[in-house]
C-alpha positions as CSV (number, residue, x, y, z in Angstrom):
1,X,0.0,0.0,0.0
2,X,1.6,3.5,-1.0
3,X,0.9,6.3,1.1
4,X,-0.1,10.2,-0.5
5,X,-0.1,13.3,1.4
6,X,-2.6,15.9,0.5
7,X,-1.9,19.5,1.3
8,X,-4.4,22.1,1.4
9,X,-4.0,26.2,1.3
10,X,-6.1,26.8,4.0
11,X,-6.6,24.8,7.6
12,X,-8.5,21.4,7.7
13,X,-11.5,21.1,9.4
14,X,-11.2,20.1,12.6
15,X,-13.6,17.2,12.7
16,X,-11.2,14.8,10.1
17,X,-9.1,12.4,12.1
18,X,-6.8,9.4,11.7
19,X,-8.9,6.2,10.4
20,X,-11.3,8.7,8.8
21,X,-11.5,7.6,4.8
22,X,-10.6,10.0,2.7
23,X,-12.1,10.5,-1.1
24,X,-12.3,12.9,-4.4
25,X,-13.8,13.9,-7.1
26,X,-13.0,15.9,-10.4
27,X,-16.0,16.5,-11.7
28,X,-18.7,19.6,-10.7
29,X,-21.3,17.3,-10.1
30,X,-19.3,15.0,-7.2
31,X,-21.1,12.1,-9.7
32,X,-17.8,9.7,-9.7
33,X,-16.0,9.5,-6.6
34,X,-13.0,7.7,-6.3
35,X,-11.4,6.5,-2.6
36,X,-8.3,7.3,-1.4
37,X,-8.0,5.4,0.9
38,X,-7.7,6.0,5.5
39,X,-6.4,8.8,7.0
40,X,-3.1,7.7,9.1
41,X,-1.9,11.3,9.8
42,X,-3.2,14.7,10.5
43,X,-1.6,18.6,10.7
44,X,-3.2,21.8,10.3
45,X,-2.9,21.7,6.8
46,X,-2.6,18.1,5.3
47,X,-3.3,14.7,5.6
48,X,-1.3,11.8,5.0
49,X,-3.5,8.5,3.4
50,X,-2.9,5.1,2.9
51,X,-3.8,4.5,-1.0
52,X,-3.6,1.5,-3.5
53,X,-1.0,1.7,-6.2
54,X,-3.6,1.0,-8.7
55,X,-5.9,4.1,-7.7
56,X,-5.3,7.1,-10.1
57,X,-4.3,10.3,-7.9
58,X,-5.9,13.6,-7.1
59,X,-5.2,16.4,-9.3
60,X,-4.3,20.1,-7.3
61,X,-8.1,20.8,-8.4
62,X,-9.7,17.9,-7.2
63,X,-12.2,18.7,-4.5
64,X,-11.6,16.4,-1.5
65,X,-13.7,14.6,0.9
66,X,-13.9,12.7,3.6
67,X,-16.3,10.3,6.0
68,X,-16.2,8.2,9.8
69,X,-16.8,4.4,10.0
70,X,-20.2,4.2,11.9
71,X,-18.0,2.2,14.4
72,X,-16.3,5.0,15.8
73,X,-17.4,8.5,17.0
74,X,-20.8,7.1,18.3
75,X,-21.8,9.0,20.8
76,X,-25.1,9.1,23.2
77,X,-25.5,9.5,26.8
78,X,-25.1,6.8,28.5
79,X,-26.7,6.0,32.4
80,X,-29.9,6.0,33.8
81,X,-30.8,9.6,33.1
82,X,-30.8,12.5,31.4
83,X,-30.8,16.4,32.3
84,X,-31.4,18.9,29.3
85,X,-31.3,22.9,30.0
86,X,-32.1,25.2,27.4
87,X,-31.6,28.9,28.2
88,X,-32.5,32.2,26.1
89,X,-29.7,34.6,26.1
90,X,-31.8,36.7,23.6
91,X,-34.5,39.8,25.1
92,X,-36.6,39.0,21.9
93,X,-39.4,36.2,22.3
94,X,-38.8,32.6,20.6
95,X,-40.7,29.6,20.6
96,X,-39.3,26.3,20.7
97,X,-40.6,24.3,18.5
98,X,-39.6,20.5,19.0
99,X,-37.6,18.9,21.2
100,X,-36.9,15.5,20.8
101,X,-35.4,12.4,22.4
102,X,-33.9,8.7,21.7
103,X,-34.1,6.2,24.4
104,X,-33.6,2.2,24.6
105,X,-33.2,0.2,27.2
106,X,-29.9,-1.4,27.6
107,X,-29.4,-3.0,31.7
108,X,-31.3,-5.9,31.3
């Protein structure tokens, strides 16, 4: 497996980390994307990725992507209970419309 570091002119987002899979695309549409391949290193401006030797490369106008493996960076609250505060900072009235909730039991 060869390895490809992608640099960028401005800073990454902050949410793509190591094991993330990285992808692009050259056309406006995003219609064909090709993988890269995972995410092994992260700086402020690049990432370093695993990526096969067959896979063609990005070009320095490809727009890049990325996505999480549903195994990781699950997150929940986790316990018997739950507290929720929601405070109005603003001296205009609001309305809250919906608030919503996701439980299932998991201690049996």
């Amino acid at each position: 497996m060869d390895s490809i570091t992608l640099t960028f002119p401005k800073p990454l987002n902050v949410s793509v980390q190591i094991g993330d899979t990285a992808y692009y695309t050259n056309d406006l549409n995003g219609e064909t994307i090709v993988q890269i391949g995972e995410v092994t290193s992260v700086s402020t401006y690049s990432i370093n990725c695993n990526i096969a030797a067959s896979t063609p490369r990005p070009t320095n106008t490809s727009f890049i992507l990325f996505s999480k493996t549903n195994a990781a960076n699950i997150s929940g609250l986790t316990g018997y209970f739950a507290e929720a505060v929601f405070k109005n900072n603003s001296t205009e009235k609001i309305e809250l419309f919906s608030i919503g909730s996701e439980i299932f039991e998991s201690s049996k």
